[in-house]
matplotlib code that plots the C-alpha trace (Angstrom):
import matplotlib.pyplot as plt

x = [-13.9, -10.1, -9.5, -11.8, -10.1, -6.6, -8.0, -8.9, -5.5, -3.5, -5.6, -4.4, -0.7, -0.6, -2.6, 0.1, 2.8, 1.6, 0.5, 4.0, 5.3, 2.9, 3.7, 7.2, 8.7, 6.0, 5.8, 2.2, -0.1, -3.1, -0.9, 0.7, -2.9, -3.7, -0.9, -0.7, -4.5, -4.1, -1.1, -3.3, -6.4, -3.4, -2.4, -5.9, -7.4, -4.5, -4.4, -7.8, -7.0, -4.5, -6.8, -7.7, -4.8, -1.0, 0.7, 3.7, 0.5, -1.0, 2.0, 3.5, 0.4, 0.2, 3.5, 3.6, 0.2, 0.9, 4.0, 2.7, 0.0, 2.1, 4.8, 1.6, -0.2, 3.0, 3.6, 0.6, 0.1, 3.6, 5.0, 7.6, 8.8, 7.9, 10.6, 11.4, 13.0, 9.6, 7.2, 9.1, 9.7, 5.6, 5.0, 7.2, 5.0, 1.8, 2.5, 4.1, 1.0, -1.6, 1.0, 0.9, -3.5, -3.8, -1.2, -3.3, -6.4, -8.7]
y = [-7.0, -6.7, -7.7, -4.7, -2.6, -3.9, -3.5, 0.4, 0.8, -0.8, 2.0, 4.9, 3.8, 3.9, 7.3, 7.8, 7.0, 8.3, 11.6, 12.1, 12.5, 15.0, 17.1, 18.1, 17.7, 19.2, 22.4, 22.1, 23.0, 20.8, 17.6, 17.9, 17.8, 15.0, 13.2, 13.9, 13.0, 9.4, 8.8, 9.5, 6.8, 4.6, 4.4, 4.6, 1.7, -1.2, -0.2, -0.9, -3.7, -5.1, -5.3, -8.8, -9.6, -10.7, -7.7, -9.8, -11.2, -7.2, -5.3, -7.1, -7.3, -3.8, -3.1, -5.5, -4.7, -1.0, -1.3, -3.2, -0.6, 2.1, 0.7, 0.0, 3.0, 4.9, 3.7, 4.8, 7.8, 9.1, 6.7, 4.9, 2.1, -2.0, -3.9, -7.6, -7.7, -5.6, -8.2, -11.4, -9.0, -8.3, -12.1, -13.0, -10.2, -11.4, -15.4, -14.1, -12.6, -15.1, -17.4, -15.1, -14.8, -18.6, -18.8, -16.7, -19.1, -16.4]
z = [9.2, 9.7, 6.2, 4.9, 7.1, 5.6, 2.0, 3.2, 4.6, 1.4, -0.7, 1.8, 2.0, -2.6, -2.2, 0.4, -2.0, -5.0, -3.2, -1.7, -5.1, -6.6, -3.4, -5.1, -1.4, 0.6, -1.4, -3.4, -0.8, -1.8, -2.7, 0.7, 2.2, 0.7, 1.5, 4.8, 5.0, 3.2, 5.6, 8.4, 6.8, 6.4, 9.5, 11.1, 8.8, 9.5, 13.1, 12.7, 11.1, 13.3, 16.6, 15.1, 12.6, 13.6, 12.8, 11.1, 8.8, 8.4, 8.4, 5.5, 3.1, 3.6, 2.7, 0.2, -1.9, -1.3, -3.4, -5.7, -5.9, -6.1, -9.2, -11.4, -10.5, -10.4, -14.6, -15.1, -13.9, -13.9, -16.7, -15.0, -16.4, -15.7, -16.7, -16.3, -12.8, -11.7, -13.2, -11.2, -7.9, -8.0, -8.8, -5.1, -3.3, -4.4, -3.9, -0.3, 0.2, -0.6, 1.6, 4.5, 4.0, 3.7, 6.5, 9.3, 8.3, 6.9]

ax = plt.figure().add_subplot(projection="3d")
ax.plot(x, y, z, "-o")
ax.set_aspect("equal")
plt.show()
């Protein structure tokens, strides 16, 4: 169940990110609520998490999917460019990733 709850919270902390942008610092009223309220799931869901999980093992693969999450998402939905250095940086997060799940024997 800790991994679900991870997956949940990786979700919350790219709406997090993504959300935090559309606010235009904190001034659009409903883009702030929503990013206040996906920070809050965030935080919720890998604490959550993290009863059962090492938080070394949780903490990263949410920080790690979460910006992976948020540079695709973030080209998509606001354009940004993917270039080269992106693609290998993503490649180390996911590999340190799958390390870090095989790693805590789940």
């Amino acid at each position: 169940m800790a991994w679900a709850y991870l997956a949940v919270a990786v979700v919350f902390e790219i709406a997090f990110a993504l959300g935090t942008n559309a606010t235009k610092g904190f001034t659009k009223l409903w883009p702030s609520v929503f990013t206040l309220l996906a920070a809050a799931g965030g935080i919720f869901t890998l604490g959550r998490a993290l009863t059962t999980l090492d938080v070394g093992v949780g903490y990263t693969i949410w920080t790690g999917l979460g910006s992976v999450g948020t540079v695709v998402l973030g080209a998509v939905i606001y354009r940004e460019k993917i270039t080269p250095p992106k693609l290998l940086s993503f490649a180390a997060i996911i590999a340190g990733v799958v390390t870090l799940k095989l790693a805590a024997g789940a």
